[in-house]
C-alpha positions in Angstrom: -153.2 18.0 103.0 -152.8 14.7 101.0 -155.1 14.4 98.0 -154.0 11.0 97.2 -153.5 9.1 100.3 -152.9 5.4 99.0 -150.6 7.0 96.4 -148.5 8.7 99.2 -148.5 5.6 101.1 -147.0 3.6 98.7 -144.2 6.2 97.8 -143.4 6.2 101.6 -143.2 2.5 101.7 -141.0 2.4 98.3 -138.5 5.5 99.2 -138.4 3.5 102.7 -137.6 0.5 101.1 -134.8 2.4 98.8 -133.2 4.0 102.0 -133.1 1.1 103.8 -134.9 1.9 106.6 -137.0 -0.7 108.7 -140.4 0.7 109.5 -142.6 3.6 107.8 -145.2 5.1 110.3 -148.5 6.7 108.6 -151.7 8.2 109.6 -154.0 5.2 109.3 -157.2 4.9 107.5 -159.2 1.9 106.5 -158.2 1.6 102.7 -154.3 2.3 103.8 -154.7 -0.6 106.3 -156.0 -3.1 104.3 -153.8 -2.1 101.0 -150.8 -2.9 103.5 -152.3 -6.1 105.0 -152.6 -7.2 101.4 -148.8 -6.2 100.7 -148.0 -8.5 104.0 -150.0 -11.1 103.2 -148.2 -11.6 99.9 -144.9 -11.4 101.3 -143.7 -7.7 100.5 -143.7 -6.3 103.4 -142.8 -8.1 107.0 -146.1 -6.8 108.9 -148.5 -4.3 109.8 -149.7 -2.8 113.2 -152.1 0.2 114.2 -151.2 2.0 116.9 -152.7 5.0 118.9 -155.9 5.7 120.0 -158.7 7.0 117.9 -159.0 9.6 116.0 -154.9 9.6 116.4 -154.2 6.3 114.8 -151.1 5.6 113.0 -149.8 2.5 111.3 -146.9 0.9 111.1 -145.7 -0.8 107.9 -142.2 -3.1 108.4 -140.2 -3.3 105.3 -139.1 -6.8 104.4 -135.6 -7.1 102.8 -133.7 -10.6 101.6 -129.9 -10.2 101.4 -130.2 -6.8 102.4 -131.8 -6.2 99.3 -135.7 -4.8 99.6 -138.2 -7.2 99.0 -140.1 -4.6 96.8 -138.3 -3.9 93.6 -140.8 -1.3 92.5 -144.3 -0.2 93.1 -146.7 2.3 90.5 -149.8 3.9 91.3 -152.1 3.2 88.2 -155.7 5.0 89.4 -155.5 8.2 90.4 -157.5 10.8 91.7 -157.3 13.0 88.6 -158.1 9.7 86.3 -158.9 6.6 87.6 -158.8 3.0 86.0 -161.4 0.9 86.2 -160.8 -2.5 84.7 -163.2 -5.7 83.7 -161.5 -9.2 84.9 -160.3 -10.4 81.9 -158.0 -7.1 81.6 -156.4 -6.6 85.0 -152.8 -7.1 83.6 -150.4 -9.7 84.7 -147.1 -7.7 86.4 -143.7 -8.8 85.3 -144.6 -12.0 83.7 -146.4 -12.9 87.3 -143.6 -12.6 89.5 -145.3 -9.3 90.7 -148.9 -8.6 92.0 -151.9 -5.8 90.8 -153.9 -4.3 93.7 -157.7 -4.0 92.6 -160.6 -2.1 94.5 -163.8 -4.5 93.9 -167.0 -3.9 95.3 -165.9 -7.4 97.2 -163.2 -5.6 98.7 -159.5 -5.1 97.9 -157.3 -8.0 96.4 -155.3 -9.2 94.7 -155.8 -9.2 90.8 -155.6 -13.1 90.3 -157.9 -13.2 93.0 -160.3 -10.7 91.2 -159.9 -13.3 88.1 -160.6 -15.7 89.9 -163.7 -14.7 91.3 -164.5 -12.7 87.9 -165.3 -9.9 89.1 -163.4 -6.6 87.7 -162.7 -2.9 89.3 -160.6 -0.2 90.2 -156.9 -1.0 89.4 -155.4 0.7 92.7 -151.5 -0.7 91.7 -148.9 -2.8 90.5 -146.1 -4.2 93.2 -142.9 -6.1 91.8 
């Protein structure tokens, strides 16, 4: 059993990415779906489907490469079960100068951190992507 679901998620999609492989397939859940959905949205990974049937639901995350590089040059869970990071919107960091993007449970939802700036409105610090 997986204590840390979105943690494992990102690991799969990051060793994926470093292997070269094209799709990961993952149990789905809500939080999973919309994390990735995010991560497509801003152009680090090619797309997300779910696929099965409930409760056997799976989804599939395409990895996006450039130059046969990997889009994604490296992902770190900050919040984690054992300690988690909650954050007020003037300190969700900025990743690698801006050119990456922080991942930030609100009670609005999940975005992006300079979305949560934007609206002003702090939370959980799920991750940084670069």
């Amino acid at each position: 059993m997986v204590n840390d679901p979105v943690g494992d998620m990102l690991a799969q999609i990051k060793n994926a990415s470093m292997a070269r492989k094209g799709v990961v397939v993952l149990p789905h859940s809500r939080m999973k779906q919309t994390v990735a959905e995010l991560l497509a949205k801003e152009g680090y990974v090619e797309g997300v489907e779910v696929t099965g049937e409930a409760p056997k639901r799976y989804l599939t995350i395409r990895i996006k490469y450039e130059n046969e590089m990997p889009v994604i040059g490296g992902m770190k869970r900050v919040s984690k079960p054992g300690l988690r990071w909650y954050v007020d919107h003037g300190k969700i960091p900025t990743v690698v100068g801006g050119l990456g993007i922080a991942i930030v449970s609100t009670s609005s939802g999940i975005m992006t951190g300079k979305e949560a700036k934007k609206r002003g409105i702090g939370g959980e610090l799920l991750c940084t992507v670069w």
